[in-house]
N, C-alpha and C positions, 0 to 999 in steps of 0.2 A: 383919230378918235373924235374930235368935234364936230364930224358930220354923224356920227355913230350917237352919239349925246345927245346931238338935237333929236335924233327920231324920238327917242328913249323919251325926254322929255316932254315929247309934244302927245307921246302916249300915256305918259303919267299925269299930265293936265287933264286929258278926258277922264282918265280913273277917278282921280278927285273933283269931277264937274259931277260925275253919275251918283246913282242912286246908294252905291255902299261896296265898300270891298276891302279882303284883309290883309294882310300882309305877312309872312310868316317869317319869323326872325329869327334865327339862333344866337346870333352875335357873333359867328366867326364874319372874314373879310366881305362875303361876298355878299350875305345878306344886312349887313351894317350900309352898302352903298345902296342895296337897293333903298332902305328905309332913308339913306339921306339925298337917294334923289328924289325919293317921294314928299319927303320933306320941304324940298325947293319947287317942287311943285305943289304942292299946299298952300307954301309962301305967294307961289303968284295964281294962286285961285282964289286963295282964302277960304276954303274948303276944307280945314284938319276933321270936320265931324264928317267927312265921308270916310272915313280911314281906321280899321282897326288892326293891334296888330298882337300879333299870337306868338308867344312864347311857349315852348315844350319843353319841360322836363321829364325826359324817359326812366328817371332812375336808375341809370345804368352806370353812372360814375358820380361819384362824392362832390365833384366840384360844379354837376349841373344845376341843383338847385340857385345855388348861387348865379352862375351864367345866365338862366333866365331870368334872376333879379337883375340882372343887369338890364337884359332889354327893355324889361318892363319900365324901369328907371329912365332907360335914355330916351324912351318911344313918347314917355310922360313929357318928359322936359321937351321935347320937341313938339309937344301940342295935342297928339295923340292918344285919343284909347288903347287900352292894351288892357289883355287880358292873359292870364297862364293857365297854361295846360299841362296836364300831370297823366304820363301814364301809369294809372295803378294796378294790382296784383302781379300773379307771378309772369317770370319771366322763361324764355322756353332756354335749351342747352345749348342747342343748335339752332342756325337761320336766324340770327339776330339783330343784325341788319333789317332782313325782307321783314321780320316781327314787328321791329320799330317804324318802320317807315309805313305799314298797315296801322297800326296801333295812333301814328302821328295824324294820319288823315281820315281818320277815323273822330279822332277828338278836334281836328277841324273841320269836319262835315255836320257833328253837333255842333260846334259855338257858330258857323255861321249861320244856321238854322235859326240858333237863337236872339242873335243879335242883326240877322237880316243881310246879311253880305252876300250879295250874288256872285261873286269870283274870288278867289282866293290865289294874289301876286305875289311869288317864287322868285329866286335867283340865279336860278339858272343860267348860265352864262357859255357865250364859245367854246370854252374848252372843255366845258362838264358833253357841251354835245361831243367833241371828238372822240372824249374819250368812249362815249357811247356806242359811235360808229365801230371803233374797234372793237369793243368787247362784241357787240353784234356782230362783227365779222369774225370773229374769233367761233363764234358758236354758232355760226353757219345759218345765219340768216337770211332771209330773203330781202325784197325791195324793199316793204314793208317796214322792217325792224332796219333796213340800213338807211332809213331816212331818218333816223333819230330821233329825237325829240321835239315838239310842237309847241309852235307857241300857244296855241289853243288846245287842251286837253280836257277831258273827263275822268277823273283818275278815284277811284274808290267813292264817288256820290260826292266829289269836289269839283268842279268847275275852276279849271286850270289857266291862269295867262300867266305869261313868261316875258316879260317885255325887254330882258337883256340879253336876248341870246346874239344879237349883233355885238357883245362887246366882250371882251377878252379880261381875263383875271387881274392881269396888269391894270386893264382900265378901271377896272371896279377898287382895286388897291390903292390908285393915284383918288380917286374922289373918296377913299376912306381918310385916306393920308391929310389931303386939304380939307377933308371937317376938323380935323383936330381929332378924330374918334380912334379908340383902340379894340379891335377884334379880340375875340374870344379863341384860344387855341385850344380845339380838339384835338387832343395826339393820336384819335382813329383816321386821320383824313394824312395821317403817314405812316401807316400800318401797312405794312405788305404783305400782311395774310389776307387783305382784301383786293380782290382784282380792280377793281376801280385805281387803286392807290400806283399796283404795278403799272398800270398802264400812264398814269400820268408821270408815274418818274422816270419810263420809257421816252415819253412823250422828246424828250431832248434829243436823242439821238434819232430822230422820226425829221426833228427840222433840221437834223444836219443834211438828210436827204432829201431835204425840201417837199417832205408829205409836214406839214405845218396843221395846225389847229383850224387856221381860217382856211386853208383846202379841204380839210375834211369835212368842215360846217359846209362848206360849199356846195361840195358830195353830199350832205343830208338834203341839202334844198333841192339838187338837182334830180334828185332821186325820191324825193317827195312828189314834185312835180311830174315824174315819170309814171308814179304807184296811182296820180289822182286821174292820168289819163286812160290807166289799162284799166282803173275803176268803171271810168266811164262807158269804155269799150266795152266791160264785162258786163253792164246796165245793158247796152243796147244789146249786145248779143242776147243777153236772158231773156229781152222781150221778143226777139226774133227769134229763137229757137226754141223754151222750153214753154211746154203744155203741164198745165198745171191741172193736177185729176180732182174729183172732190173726196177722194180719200186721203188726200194731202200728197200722193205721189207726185214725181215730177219727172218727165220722159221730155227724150228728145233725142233726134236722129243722130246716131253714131257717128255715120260718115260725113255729116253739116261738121260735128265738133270735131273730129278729125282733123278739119282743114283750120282750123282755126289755129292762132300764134300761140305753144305752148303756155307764156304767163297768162294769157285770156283763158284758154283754160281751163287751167290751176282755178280760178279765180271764180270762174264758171262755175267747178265744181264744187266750192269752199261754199258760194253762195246756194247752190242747191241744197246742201248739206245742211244749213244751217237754217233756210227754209222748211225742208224736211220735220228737222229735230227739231223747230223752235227754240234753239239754243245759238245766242251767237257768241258763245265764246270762241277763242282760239283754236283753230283745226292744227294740228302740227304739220309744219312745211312737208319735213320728208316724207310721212306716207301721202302725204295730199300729190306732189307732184309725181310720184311714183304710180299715184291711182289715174292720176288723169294721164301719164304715160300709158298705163296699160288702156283704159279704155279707149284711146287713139287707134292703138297700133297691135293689141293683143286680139288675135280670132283663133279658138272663139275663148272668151274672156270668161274668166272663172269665176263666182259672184265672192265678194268679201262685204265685211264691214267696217266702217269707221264712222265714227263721231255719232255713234245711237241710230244709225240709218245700213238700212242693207243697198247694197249697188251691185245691179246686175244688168245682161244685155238679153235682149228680147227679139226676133226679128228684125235682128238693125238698128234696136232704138234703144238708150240709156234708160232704163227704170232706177229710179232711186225713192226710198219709202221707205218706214219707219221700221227699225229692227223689231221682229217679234216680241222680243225680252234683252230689253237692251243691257249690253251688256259691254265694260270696256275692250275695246278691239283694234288691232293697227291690220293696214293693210298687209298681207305675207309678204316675206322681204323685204320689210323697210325697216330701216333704222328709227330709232326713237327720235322725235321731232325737236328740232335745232331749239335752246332754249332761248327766247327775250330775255334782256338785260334791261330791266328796269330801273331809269333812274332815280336813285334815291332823295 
């Protein structure tokens, strides 16, 4: 862990050298270490006014008001701004989780707007990725979704850094433990009607077979790395192959993509799509690889659509353009697209 600490550190120095950034705290283990490494980094910068730090109360249980008095209390005494957040009105029946955690970053994309923080620093840590990686694989994801979590993200109009994911729940628990500090206990974070929770009390018998937490983070980085090449591949190939119409169409020779390596593509096709539709959200895996299978290897290829865009072949050549009346549509035969597991 003390080669892991020092990174962490010498990234929490630059935080508190820069121009403003927040900190989001609940008071359970994980985010008490981040505020007290940040802390010791303030200490040797002298820097606590770049640091602010956000407390959420969702009102979802009777003893959170209180918990984020806590933070706010112990973020104070350590030198810090702090400010609380309160989810208000109703609450939905179901999806309460994915509600809270939109509702959370939501009410931190306001206060930084308002108080000027350019990034907002999480605690995420190794094991929250592993656990990641499995639910992602669990729900049939691709490279994309099995590289996990980033330490740079954009996540609902928040500006994301993550600066612990090199360090394991243990680690964060031992530098809670030598502040003197005591965490806040959520009883949702051992609830096993959430999949998050099963898979981390799985997690034990995962290292008795030696698939351990720091392998699997490994596997997100390895696979991160892997996603940011076939990216790259997919850039070149777009600009070598596809002819862009000024009706917004985008064509390009069948037999060129053909030859090309399945994930290129996939990837190929996802970015034509979303060219097309001027929408880039989320193409769903399985009809996307199912569609770029057919137009490989299907003659003659039958037109469908997906993601607000019609795809059809022409003399050889891929036409893809914008649905007449767009209208939601999966490719035929394909299964509903594997869902992300976002972390909370």
């Amino acid at each position: 862990m003390p080669g892991r600490l020092t990174q962490v550190a010498a990234a929490l120095d630059e935080v508190t050298l820069g121009r403003g950034a927040a900190l989001a705290v609940s008071g359970g283990t994980d985010s008490l270490a981040l505020l007290e490494l940040t802390r010791q980094a303030a200490a040797r910068t002298g820097r606590y006014d770049a640091i602010t730090v956000y407390a959420v109360d969702h009102g979802l249980r009777p003893e959170a008001a209180d918990e984020a008095a806590f933070v706010l209390d112990t973020a104070r005494r350590m030198g810090f701004a702090a400010r609380g957040l309160r989810w208000e009105g109703a609450k939905p029946e179901t999806g309460i989780q994915a509600a809270a955690r939109a509702a959370r970053y939501r009410l931190f994309a306001a206060a930084m707007a308002e108080d000027g923080a350019g990034q907002l620093l999480t605690a995420h840590h190794r094991d929250d990725q592993a656990e990641t990686v499995l639910m992602r694989l669990a729900h049939g994801s691709g490279l994309t979704g099995l590289s996990g979590i980033h330490t740079h993200a954009t996540v609902d109009g928040c500006a994301i850094y993550r600066p612990l994911l090199g360090l394991g729940r243990a680690d964060l628990a031992a530098v809670v433990a030598a502040a003197g500090l005591t965490p806040v206990d959520d009883p949702s974070n051992a609830d096993p009607s959430y999949e998050r929770v099963r898979w981390r009390q799985f997690q034990p018998q995962l290292d008795s077979m030696r698939l351990t937490a720091e392998r699997l983070a490994t596997l997100a980085e390895r696979l991160s790395d892997a996603t940011a090449l076939i990216a790259e591949t997919v850039d070149s190939e777009f600009s070598r192959l596809v002819n862009l119409g000024e009706d917004g169409r985008v064509e390009m020779s069948q037999a060129a993509f053909a030859a090309l390596n399945p994930l290129v593509g996939a990837g190929l096709i996802e970015r034509a799509l979303k060219q097309v539709a001027a929408d880039d959200g989320r193409v769903p895996l399985a009809p996307l690889e199912l569609l770029a299978a057919r137009l490989a290897h299907e003659e003659p290829f039958k037109a469908v659509t997906l993601h607000g865009c019609a795809i059809s072949c022409r003399k050889g050549r891929i036409v893809i353009g914008a649905e007449p009346q767009r209208r939601s549509a999966v490719v035929p035969g394909s299964a509903d697209g594997a869902r992300e597991t976002e972390l909370t």
